[in-house]
C-alpha positions, 0 to 999 in steps of 0.5 A, a space after each residue: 145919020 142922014 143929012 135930014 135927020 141931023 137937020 131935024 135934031 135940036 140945036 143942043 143934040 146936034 152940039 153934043 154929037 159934034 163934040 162928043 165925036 170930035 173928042 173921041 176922035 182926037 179931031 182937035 182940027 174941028 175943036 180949033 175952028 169951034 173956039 175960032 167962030 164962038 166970038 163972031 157966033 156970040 156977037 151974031 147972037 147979041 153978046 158982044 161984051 162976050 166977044 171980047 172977054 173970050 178973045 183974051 181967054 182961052 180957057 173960056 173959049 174952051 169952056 164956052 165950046 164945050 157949052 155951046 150948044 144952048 140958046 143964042 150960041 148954040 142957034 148961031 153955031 148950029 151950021 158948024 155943027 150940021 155941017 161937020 156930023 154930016 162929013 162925019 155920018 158915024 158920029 
């Protein structure tokens, strides 16, 4: 898919792709950096008591990757995704 057509996808979609090829591929690499940018993408989005309660858990965090690609979060990590289906254009 083209780098205009991923643009004009929604925020969820685009989530969904991202990870759906990132776990088919075993692309834990991509999976890692998600969990690492949510806290700063939650306090971006203005859920700061989230910030905190996810640096501690790592199950959250890994529940909030799969998850996140709806409201706030999802907008706020809307490059992450954009950025990664368009270096991988099967996806």
């Amino acid at each position: 898919m083209n780098a205009k057509a991923l643009e004009s996808l929604s925020t969820s979609e685009l989530h969904d792709r991202a990870v759906r090829y990132a776990v088919r591929h075993g692309d834990f690499a991509f999976l890692w950096n998600l969990l690492k940018v949510i806290p700063a993408a939650e306090a971006a989005s203005g859920h700061d008591g989230e910030t905190a309660n996810d640096l501690s858990r790592v199950s959250a965090l890994l529940s909030d990757a799969l998850a996140a690609g709806e409201g706030d979060l999802g907008e706020a990590l809307k490059p992450v995704y954009l950025e990664y289906l368009k270096a991988h254009p099967d996806a």
